[in-house]
C-alpha positions as CSV (number, residue, x, y, z in Angstrom):
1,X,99.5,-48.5,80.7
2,X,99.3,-47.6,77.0
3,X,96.6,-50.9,76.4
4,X,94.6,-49.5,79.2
5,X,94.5,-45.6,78.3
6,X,93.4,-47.1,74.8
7,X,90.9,-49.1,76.0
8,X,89.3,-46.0,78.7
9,X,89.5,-44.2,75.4
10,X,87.5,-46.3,73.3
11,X,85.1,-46.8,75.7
12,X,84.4,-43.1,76.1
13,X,84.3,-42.8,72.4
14,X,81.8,-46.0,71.7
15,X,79.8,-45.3,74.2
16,X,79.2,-41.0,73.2
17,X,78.5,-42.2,70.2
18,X,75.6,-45.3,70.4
19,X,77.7,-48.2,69.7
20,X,77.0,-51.3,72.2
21,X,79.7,-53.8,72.6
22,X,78.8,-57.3,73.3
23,X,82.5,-59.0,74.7
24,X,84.4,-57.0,72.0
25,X,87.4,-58.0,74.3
26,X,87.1,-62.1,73.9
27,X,86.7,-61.6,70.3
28,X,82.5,-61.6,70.5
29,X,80.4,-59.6,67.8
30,X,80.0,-55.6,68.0
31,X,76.6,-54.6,67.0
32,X,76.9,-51.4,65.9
33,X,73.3,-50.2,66.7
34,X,73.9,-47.1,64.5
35,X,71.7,-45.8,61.8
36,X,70.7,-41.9,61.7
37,X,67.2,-41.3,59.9
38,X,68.0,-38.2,57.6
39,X,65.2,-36.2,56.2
40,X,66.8,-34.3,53.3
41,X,64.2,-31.6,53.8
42,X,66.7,-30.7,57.3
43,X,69.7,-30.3,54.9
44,X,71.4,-26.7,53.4
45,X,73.3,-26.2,50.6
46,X,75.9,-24.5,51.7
47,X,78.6,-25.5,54.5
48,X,79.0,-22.1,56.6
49,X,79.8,-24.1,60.0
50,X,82.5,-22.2,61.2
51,X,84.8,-24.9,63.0
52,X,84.6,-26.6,59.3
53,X,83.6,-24.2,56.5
54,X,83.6,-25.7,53.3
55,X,82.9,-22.6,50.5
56,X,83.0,-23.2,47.1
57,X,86.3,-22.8,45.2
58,X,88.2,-23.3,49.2
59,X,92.1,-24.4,48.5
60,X,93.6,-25.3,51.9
61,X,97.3,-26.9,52.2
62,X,98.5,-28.5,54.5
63,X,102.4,-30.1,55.4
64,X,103.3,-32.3,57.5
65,X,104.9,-36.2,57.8
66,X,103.2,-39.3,57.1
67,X,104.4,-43.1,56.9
68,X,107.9,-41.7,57.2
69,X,108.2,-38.9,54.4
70,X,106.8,-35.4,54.0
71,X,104.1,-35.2,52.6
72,X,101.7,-32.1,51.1
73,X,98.0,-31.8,50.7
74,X,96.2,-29.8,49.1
75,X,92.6,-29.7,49.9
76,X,90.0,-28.4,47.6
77,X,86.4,-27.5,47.7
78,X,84.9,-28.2,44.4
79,X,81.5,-27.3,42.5
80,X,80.5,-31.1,42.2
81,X,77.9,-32.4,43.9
82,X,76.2,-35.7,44.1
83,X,72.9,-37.3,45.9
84,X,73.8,-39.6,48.6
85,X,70.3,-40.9,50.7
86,X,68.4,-38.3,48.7
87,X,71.0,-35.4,50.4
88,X,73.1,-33.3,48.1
89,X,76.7,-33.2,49.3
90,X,79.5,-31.4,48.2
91,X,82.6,-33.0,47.1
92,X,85.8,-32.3,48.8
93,X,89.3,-33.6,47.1
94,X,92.3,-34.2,48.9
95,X,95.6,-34.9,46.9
96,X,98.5,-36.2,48.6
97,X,102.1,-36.2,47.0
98,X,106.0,-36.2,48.1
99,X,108.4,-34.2,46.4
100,X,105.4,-34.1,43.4
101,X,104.8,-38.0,43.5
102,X,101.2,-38.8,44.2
103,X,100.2,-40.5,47.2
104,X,96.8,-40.5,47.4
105,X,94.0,-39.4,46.1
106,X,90.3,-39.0,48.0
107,X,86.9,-37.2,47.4
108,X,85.4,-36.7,50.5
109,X,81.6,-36.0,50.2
110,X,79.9,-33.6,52.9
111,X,76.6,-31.8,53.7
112,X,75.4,-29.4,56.5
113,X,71.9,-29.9,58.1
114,X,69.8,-26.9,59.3
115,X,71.1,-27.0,62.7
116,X,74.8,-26.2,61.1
117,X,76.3,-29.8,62.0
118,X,78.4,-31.1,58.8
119,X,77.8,-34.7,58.0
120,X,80.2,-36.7,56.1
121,X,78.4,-39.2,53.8
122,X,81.1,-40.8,51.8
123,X,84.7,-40.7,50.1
124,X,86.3,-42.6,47.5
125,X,90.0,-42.9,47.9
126,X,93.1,-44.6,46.3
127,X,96.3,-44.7,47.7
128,X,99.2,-45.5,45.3
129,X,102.3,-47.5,46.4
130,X,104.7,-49.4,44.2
131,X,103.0,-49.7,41.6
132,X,99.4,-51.1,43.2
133,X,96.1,-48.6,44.5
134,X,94.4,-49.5,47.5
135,X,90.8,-48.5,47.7
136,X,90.2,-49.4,50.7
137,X,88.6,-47.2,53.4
138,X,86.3,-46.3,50.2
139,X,82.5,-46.1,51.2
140,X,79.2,-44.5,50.6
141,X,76.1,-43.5,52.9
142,X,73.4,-46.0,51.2
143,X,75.3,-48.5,49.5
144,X,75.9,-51.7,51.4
145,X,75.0,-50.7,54.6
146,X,76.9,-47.7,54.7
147,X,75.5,-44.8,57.3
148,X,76.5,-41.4,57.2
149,X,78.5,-39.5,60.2
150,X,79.0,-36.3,61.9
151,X,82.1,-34.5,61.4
152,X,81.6,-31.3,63.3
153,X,78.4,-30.5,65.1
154,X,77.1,-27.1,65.7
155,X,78.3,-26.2,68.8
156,X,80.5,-28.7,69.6
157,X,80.8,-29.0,73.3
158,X,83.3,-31.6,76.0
159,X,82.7,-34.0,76.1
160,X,80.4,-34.9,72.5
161,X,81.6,-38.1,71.2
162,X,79.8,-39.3,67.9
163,X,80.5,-41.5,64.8
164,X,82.3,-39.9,61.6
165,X,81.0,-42.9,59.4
166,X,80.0,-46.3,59.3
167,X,80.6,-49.4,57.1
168,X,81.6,-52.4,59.2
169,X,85.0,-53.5,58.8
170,X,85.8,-50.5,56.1
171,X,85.0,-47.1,57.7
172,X,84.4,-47.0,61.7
173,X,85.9,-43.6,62.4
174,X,84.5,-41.7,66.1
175,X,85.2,-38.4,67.9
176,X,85.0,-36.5,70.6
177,X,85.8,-32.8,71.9
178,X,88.1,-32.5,74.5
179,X,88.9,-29.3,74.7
180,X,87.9,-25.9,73.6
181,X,89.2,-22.2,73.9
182,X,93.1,-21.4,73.4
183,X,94.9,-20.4,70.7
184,X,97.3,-22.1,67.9
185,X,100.1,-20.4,65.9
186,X,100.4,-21.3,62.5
187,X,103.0,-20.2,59.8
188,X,100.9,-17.3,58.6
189,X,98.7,-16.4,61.4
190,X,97.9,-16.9,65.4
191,X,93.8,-18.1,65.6
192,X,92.1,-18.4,68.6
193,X,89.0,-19.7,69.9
194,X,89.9,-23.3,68.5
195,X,88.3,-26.8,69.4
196,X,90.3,-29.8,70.1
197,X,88.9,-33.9,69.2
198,X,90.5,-37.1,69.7
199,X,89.4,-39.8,66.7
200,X,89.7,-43.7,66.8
201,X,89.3,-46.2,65.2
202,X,88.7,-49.9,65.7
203,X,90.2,-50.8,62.6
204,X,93.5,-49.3,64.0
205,X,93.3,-49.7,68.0
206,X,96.6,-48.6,68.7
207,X,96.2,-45.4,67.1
208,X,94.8,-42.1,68.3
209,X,94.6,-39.1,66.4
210,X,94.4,-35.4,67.8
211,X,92.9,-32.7,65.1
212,X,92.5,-29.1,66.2
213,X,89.9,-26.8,64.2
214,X,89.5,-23.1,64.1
215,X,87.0,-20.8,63.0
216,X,87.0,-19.9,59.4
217,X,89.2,-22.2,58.5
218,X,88.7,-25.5,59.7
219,X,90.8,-28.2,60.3
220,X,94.6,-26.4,61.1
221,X,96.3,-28.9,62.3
222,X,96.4,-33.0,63.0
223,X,99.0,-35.2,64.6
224,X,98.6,-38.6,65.6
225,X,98.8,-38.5,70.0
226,X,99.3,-42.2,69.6
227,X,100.5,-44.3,67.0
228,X,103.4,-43.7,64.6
229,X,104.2,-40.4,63.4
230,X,102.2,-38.5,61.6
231,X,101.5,-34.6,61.1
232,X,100.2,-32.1,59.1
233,X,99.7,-28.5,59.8
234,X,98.0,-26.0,57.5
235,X,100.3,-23.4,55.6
236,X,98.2,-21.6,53.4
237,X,94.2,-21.1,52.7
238,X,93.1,-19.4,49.4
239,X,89.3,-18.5,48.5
């Protein structure tokens, strides 16, 4: 039963988000058939979409389990900047640690069009485990293929699916909304009015991951719905 719930779900996903899969089950090719045409005319400065706000000088943190341990991150809007496919994004770092030992480390690179959806075009990451850093999952919009991805459209509605990023074999991340309304207590405050998503990826098909977003702040919590544990629940929001 768990194969075939994973499999409905990554149909649903592949197919809201204009991927066509040639006998991806007997091991055949996926052609991807995805690449946006971005005009960086269309594109804002600023990233005022309320279900993911990104203002300058933004700390967020977050707690929550991963591979076994706590874990806390600390997310942080920074000033920097840099052109990806002639669109200026803003760059975004996440710092994981345990108990003050660093985990990983990511700049996450994001931009918002003039319809308000925020696309992701990039992150550079390294994750740091006895002694070695894995870069992997590292990728750019441009650069060997790689094509940007939405991360939170407009008015996200049930049931939008879409791509987060693409670069095959490195970065295939999708969503979709499947739910919105309700409320969600978190350690400082109740918000309400939040949106729900599923993500998956191929590169990890027997993992599903649940985020819930609300307005103003964002991402508030995320919790893997299948898959091993893993949580993380914001705790405190500064600028």
């Amino acid at each position: 039963m768990r194969n075939k719930v994973l499999a409905v779900l990554t149909a649903v996903v592949l197919a809201g988000a204009g991927v066509l899969v040639l006998g991806a089950a007997a091991g055949a090719p996926v052609r991807h058939g995805y690449e946006p045409v971005l005009s960086p005319a269309d594109f804002v400065r600023s990233i005022t979409n309320p279900y993911l706000p990104f203002p300058v000088g933004r700390t967020l943190t977050y707690r929550g389990i991963k591979d076994g341990v706590t874990q806390t991150d600390v997310v942080h809007v920074t000033s920097d900047t840099r052109v990806l496919e002639g669109i200026t994004a803003v760059a975004v770092s996440d710092i994981a640690t345990h108990n003050g030992k660093l985990l990983e480390k990511t700049t996450d690179w994001y931009a918002q069009d003039k319809q308000g959806n925020v696309w992701y075009l990039g992150e550079k990451t390294a994750a740091y485990s006895g002694g070695h850093v894995d870069h992997s999952g590292s990728w750019l919009a441009g650069v060997h293929d790689g094509e940007p991805g939405i991360v939170m459209k407009a008015h996200p509605r049930i049931p939008d699916a879409y791509r987060q990023e693409f670069l095959r074999g490195q970065a295939e991340d999708t969503a979709w909304i499947v739910n919105r309304g309700g409320s969600f207590k978190l350690p400082f405050r109740v918000v309400h009015n939040v949106v729900t998503s599923y993500e998956f990826t191929v590169l990890e098909p027997t993992v599903l991951d649940k985020k819930i977003y609300a307005p103003g702040l964002g991402i508030v919590m995320e919790e893997a719905a299948l898959g091993p544990k893993e949580t993380a629940t914001l705790v405190s929001v500064h600028g």
